[in-house]
C-alpha angles and dihedrals in degrees: 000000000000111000100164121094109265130197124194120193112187117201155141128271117202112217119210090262091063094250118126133216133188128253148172143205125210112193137186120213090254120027132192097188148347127240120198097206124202124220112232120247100278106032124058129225089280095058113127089255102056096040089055105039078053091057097042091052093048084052087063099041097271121127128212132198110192126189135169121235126243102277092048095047082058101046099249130152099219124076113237122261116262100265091048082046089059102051089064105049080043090054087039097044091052090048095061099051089042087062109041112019106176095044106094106243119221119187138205137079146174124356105285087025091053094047095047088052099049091046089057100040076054092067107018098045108199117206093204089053100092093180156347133243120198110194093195116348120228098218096157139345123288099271099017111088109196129125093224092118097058090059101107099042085087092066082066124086102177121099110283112191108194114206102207132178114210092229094049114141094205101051116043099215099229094056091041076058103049091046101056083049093062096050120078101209093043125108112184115205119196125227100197110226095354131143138223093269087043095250115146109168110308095316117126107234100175087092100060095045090058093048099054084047091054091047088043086049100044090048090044087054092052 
């Protein structure tokens, strides 16, 4: 149950490409970070996930802003490719700190939106980006099992904190395991029989996924 006063702004973001996309903030009264948070591949910023693990943040003093990237803007079915992708968690990424300059700004998302902005941080380093949170990390297809996607996470120095759930199809969880390990900044934190869209049973894990990003942000502050 959220107590604490709450204020949502809903508004566009214009890419470098002139295209614009929505997007919303949802901010506690005080606030100890901000987090711009990525869609998945198949749900907008308005899915039911996003919505609440932006609500329960807020609940414990963590602000979201939450955009959609340009297809589904659009209302198309398939996801941008990366450098359009990009556009988008650039544009996000500026906005937040835009908007609120002395709040320290973390990146990352859900699955596809994770990965995008990882990808990008890879190659664009911000120094006002102090981490970055994967909720499900999309590390190989369901049924391929291969690291090749986690690749570039190795060109980032910044704190990574990686969400898994033990039953994750796209994320088998020995070579999640093996991949954080080899990376300095990262801190792997286990959902135990959860699934890529973080469903065990009829247990509501968003909670507590909330609640391990706001311990991870507020370590990694110290």
């Amino acid at each position: 149950m959220i107590t604490i006063p709450i204020s949502t702004n809903l508004f566009y973001i214009t890419l470098t490409s002139g295209d614009t996309v929505s997007a919303e903030v949802c901010f506690p009264k005080d606030a100890l970070a901000i987090i711009v948070l990525a869609h998945g591949a198949g749900a907008g910023m308005n899915h039911v996930f996003m919505k609440s693990i932006s609500q329960e943040l807020a609940s414990l003093n963590i602000a979201t802003l939450r955009y959609n990237f340009l297809y589904m803007e659009q209302k198309k079915k398939r996801p941008d490719f990366p450098a359009v992708a990009h556009q988008a968690v650039a544009a996000a990424l500026l906005k937040a700190h835009e908007l609120y300059p002395t709040l320290p700004v973390f990146a990352g998302g859900k699955s596809f939106g994770g990965r995008m902005t990882s990808q990008y941080l890879s190659k664009h380093s911000s120094d006002f980006v102090k981490g970055i949170v994967f909720v499900g990390f999309p590390l190989h297809p369901a049924g391929k099992p291969s690291v090749e996607r986690a690749d570039h996470l190795k060109a980032i120095s910044t704190p990574m904190l990686f969400l898994q759930g033990t039953r994750d199809a796209l994320a088998e969880w020995s070579l999640i395991t093996a991949v954080t390990e080899s990376l300095p900044t990262a801190t792997l934190t286990k959902l135990e029989g959860a699934d890529h869209s973080f469903k065990t049973g009829k247990k509501n894990l968003i909670p507590s996924l909330a609640t391990e990003i706001q311990t991870w942000i507020k370590k990694i502050g110290k």
